[in-house]
TORTOR-655953 format. One record per atom (N, C-alpha, C): atom name; residue in one letter; x, y, z; residue number from 1. Coordinates in steps of 0.1 Angstrom, whole numbers, always signed. Example, Ala and Ser with C-alpha at 12.3 -4.5 7.8 and 13.67 -1.06 7.14 Angstrom:
<pts>
   atome   residu      c1      c2      c3   num
       N        a    +132     -57     +78     1
      CA        a    +123     -45     +78     1
       C        a    +132     -33     +78     1
       N        s    +128     -22     +71     2
      CA        s    +137     -11     +71     2
       C        s    +129      +0     +79     2
</pts>
This chain:
<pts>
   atome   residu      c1      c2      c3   num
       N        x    +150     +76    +189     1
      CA        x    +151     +74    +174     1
       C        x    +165     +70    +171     1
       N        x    +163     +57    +163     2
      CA        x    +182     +51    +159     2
       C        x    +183     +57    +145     2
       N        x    +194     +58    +142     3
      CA        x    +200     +65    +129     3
       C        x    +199     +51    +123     3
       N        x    +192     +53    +116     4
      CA        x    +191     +42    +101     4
       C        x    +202     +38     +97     4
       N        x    +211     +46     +92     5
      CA        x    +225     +45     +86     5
       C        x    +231     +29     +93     5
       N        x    +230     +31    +116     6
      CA        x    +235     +26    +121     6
       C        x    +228     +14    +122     6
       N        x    +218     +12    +117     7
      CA        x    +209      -2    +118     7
       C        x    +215      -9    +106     7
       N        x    +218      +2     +94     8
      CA        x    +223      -9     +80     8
       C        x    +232     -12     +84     8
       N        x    +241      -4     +88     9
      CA        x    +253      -9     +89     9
       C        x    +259     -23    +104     9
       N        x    +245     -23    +109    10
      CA        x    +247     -35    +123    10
       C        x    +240     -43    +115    10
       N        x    +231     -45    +102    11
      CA        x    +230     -54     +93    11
       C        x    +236     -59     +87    11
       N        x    +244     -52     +81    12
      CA        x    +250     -59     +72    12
       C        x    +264     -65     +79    12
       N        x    +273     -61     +91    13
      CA        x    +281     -68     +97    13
       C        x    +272     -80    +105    13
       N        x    +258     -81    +109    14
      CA        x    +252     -94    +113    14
       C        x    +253    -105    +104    14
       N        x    +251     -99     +94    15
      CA        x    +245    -108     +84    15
       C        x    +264    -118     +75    15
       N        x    +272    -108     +78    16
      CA        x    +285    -110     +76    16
       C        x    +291    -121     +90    16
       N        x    +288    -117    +101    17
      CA        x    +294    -129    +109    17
       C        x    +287    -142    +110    17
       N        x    +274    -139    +105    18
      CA        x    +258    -150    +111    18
       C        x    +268    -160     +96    18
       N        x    +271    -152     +84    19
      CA        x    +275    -163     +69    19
       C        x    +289    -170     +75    19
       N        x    +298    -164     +79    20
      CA        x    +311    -166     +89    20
       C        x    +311    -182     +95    20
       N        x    +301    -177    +104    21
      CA        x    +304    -184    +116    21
       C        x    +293    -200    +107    21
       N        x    +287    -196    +102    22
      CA        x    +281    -209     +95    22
       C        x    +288    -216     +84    22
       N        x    +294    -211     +78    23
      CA        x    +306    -214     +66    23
       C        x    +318    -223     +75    23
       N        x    +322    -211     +86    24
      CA        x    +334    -220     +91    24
       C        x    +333    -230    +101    24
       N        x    +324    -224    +114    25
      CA        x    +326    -226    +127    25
       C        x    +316    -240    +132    25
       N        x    +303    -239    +125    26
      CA        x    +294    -245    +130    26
       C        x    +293    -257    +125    26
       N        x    +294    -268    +127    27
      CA        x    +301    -283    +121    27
       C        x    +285    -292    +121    27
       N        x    +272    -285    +121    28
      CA        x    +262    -286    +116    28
       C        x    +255    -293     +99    28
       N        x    +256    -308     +95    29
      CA        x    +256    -313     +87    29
       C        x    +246    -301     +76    29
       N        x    +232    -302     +83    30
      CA        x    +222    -292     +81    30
       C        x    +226    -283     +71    30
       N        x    +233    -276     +78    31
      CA        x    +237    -259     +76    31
       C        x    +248    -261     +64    31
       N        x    +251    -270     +55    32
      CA        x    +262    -271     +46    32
       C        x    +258    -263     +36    32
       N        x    +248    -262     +30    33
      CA        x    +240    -258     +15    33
       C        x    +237    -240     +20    33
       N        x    +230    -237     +33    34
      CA        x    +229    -227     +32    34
       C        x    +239    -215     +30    34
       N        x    +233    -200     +26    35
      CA        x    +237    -191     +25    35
       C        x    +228    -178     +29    35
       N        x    +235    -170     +37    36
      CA        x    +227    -161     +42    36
       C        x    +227    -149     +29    36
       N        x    +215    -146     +27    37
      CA        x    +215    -131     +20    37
       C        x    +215    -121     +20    37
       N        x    +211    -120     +33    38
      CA        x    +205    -109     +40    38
       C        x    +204    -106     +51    38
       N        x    +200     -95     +62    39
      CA        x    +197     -93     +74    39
       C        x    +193     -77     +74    39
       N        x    +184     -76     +80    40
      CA        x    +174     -64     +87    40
       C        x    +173     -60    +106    40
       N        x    +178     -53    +105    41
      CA        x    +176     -48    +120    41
       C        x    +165     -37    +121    41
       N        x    +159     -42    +135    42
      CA        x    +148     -29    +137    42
       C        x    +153     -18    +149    42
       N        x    +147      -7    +140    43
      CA        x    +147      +4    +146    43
       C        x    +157      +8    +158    43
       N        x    +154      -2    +169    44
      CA        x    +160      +1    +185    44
       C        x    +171     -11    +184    44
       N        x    +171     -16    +172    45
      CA        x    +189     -25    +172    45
       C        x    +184     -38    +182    45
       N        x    +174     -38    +185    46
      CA        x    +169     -54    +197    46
       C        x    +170     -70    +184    46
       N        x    +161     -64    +177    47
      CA        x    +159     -80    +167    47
       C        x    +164     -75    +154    47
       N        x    +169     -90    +153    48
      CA        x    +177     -91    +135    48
       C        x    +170    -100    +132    48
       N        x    +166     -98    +120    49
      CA        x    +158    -108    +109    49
       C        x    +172    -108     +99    49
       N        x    +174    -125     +97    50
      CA        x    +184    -131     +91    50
       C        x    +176    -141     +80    50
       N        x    +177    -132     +64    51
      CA        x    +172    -143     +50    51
       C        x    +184    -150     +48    51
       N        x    +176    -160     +44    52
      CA        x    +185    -174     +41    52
       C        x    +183    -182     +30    52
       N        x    +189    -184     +17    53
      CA        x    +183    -196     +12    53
       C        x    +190    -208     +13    53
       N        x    +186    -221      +8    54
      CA        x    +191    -232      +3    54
       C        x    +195    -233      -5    54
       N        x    +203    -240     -11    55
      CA        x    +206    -249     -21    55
       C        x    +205    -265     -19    55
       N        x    +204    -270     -32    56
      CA        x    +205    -285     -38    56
       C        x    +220    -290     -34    56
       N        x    +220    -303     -29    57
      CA        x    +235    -308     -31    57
       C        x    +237    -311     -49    57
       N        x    +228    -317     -58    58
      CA        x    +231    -312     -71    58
       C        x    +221    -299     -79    58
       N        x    +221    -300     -91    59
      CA        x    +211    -289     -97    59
       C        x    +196    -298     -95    59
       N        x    +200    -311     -95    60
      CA        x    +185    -323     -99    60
       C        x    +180    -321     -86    60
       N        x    +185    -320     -73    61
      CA        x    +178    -325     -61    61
       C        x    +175    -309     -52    61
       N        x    +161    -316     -47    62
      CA        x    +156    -303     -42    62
       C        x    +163    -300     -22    62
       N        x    +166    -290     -23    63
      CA        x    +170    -285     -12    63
       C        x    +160    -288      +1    63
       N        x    +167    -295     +13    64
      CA        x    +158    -298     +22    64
       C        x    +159    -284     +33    64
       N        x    +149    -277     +30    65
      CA        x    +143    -263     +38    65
       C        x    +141    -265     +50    65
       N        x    +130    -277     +52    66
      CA        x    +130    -280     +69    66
       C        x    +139    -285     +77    66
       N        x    +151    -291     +72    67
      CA        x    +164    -298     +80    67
       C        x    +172    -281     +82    67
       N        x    +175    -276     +72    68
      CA        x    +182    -260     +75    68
       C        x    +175    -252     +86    68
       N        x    +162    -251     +83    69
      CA        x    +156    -243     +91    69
       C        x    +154    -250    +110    69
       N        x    +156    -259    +109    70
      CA        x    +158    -267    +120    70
       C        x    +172    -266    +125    70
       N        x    +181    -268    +119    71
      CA        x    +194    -262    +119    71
       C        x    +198    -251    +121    71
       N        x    +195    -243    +116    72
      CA        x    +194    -227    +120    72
       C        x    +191    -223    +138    72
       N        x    +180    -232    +137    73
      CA        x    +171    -231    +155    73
       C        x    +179    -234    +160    73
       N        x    +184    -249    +160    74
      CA        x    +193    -249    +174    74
       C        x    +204    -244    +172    74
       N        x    +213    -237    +164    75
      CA        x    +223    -228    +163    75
       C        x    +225    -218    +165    75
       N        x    +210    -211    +165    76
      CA        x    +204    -195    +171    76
       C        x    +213    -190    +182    76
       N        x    +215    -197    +192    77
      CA        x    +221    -193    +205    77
       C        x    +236    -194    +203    77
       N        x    +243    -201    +200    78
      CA        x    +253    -199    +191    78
       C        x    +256    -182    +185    78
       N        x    +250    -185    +172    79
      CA        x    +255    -174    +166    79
       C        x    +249    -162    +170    79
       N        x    +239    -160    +180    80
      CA        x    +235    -151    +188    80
       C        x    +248    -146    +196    80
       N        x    +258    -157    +201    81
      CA        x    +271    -158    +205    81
       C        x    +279    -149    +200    81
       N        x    +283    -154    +189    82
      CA        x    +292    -146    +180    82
       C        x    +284    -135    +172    82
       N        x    +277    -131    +173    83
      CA        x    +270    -117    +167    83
       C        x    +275    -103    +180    83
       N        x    +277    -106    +193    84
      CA        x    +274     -99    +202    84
       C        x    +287     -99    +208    84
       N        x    +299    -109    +202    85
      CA        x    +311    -106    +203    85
       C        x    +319     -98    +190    85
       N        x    +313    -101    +183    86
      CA        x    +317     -94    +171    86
       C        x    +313     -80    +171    86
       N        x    +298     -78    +175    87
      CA        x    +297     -62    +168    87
       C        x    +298     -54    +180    87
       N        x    +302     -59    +194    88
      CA        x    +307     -53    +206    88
       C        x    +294     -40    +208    88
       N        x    +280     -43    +203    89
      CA        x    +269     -33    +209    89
       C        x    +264     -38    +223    89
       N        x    +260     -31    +228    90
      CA        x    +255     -30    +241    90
       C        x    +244     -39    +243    90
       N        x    +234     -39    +234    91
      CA        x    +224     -54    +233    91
       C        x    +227     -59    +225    91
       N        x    +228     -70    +223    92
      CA        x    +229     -83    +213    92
       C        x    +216     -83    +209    92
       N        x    +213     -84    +195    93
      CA        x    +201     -86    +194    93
       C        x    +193     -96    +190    93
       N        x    +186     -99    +189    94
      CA        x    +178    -115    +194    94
       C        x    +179    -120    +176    94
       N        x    +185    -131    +171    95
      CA        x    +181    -134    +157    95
       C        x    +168    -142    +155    95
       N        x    +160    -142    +146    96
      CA        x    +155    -144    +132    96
       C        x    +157    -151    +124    96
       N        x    +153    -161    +122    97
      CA        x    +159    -169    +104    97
       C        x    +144    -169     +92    97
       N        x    +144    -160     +87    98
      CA        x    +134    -164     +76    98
       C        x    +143    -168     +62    98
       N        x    +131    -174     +56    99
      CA        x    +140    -185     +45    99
       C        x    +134    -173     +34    99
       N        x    +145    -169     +25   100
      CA        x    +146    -161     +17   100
       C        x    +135    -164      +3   100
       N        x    +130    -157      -6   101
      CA        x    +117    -158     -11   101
       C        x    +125    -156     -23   101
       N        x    +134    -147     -25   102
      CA        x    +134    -136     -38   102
       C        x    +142    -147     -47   102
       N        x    +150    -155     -42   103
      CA        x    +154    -165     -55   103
       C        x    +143    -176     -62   103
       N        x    +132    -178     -54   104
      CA        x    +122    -182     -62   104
       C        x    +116    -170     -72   104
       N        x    +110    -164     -66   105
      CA        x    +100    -152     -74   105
       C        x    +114    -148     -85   105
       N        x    +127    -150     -87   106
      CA        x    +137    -143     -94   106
       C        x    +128    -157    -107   106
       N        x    +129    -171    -101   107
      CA        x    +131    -184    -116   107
       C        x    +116    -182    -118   107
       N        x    +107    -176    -110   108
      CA        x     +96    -174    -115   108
       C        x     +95    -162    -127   108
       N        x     +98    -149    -122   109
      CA        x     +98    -142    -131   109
       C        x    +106    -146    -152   109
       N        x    +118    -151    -145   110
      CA        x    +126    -160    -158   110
       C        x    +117    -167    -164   110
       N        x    +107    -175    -156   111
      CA        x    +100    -182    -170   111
       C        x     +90    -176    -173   111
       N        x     +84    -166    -167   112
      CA        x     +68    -157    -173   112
       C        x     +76    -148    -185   112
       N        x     +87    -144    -179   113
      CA        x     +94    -135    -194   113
       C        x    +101    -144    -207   113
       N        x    +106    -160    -201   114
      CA        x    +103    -167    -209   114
       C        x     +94    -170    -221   114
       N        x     +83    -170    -212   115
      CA        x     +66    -173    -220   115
       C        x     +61    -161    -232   115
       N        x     +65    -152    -222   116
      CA        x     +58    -138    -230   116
       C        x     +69    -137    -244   116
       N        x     +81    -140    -240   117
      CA        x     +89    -140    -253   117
       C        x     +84    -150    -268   117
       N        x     +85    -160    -261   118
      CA        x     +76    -170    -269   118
       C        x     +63    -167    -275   118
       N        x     +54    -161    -268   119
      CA        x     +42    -153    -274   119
       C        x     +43    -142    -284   119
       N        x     +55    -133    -276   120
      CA        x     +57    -124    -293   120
       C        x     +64    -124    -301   120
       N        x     +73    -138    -300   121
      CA        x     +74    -145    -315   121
       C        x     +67    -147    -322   121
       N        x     +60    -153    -314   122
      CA        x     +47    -167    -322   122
       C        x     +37    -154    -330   122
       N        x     +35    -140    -323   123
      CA        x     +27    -129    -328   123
       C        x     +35    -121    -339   123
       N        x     +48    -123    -339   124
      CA        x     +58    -115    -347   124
       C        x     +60    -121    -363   124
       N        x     +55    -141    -359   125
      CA        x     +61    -144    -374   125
       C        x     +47    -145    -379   125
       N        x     +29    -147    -374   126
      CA        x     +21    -140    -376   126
       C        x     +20    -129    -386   126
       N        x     +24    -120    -375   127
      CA        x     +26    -101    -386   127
       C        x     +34    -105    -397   127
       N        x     +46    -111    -396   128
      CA        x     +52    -107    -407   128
       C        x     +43    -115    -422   128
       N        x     +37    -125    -421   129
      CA        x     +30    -128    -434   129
       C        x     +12    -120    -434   129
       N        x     +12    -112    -420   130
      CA        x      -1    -110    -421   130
       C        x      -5     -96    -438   130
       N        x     -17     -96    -445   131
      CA        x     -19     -84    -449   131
       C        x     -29     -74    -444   131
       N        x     -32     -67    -450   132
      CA        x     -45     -53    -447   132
       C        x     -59     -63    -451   132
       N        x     -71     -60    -441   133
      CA        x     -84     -67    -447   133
       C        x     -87     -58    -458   133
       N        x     -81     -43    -455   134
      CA        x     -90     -37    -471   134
       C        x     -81     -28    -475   134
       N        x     -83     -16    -477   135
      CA        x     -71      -9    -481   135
       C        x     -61      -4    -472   135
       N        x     -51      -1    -480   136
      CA        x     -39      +2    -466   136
       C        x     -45     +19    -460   136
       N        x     -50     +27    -467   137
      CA        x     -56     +37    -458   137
       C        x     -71     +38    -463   137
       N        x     -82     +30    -452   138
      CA        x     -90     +29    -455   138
       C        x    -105     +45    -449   138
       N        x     -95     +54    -447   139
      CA        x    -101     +68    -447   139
       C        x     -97     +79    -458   139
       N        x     -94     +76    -466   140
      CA        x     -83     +77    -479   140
       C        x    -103     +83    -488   140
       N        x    -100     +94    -489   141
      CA        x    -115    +100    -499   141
       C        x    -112    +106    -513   141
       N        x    -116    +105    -522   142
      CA        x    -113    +108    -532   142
       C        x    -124    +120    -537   142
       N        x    -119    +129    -542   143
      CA        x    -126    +143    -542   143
       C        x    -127    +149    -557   143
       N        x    -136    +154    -562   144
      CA        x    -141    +157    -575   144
       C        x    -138    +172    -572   144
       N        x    -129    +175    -581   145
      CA        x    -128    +192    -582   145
       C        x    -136    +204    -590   145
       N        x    -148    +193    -592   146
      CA        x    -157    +202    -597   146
       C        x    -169    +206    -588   146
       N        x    -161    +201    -576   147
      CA        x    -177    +206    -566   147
       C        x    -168    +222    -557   147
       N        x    -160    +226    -558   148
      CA        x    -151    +236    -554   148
       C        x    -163    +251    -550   148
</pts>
């Protein structure tokens, strides 16, 4: 059994040399846009899973995912390199590149709360001119004090 603590913390120094060594070292046209987010080691410290997203060269143009992720591949052995000089553990552990999800699902959620905003406007300026179909308290009884 590995101490968790020591898995986050051989995470997040992976995930710090894996951004390193691709920012500075790796002269990979590919690899210019990406950015690592993240990294997960399991349990016995063997495999690291490394998230990654893209970016656009501008805001207009869509990020080419299959050229990075291709880029990534043949780099693996590389930064498999420098992960296992850097964190001086006993196994190096085998990398991973999955392409990171949560910046989509983040512009997803922005426009459904977008929408829903829009909706209880559109419901709010509604109410404000709406009236009562009948009386404002329509269980409202009126009682004869001579039936006592």
């Amino acid at each position: 059994m590995v101490d968790q603590a020591r898995a986050r913390r051989l995470a997040k120094r992976i995930s710090s040399i894996v951004a390193t060594a691709i920012e500075y070292e790796i002269k990979d046209p590919r690899l210019r846009f990406v950015t690592v987010t993240d990294a997960k080691v399991t349990g016995d410290l063997r495999e690291a899973t490394v998230y990654y997203t893209v970016m656009g060269e501008t805001l207009e143009t869509e990020p080419d995912y299959a050229a990075a992720a291709a880029g990534l591949d043949k780099a693996k052995g590389v930064l498999r390199s420098k992960v296992g000089a850097g964190t001086g553990v006993k196994f190096t552990p085998t990398l991973a590149f999955v392409l990171d999800k949560v910046p989509d699902a983040a512009r997803e959620m922005e426009e459904l709360l977008a929408r829903a905003r829009a909706a209880d406007d559109a419901v709010a300026k509604v109410a404000s001119t709406a009236t009562h179909a009948g009386e404002a308290d329509p269980y409202k009884v009126e009682r004869d004090d001579d039936e006592s």
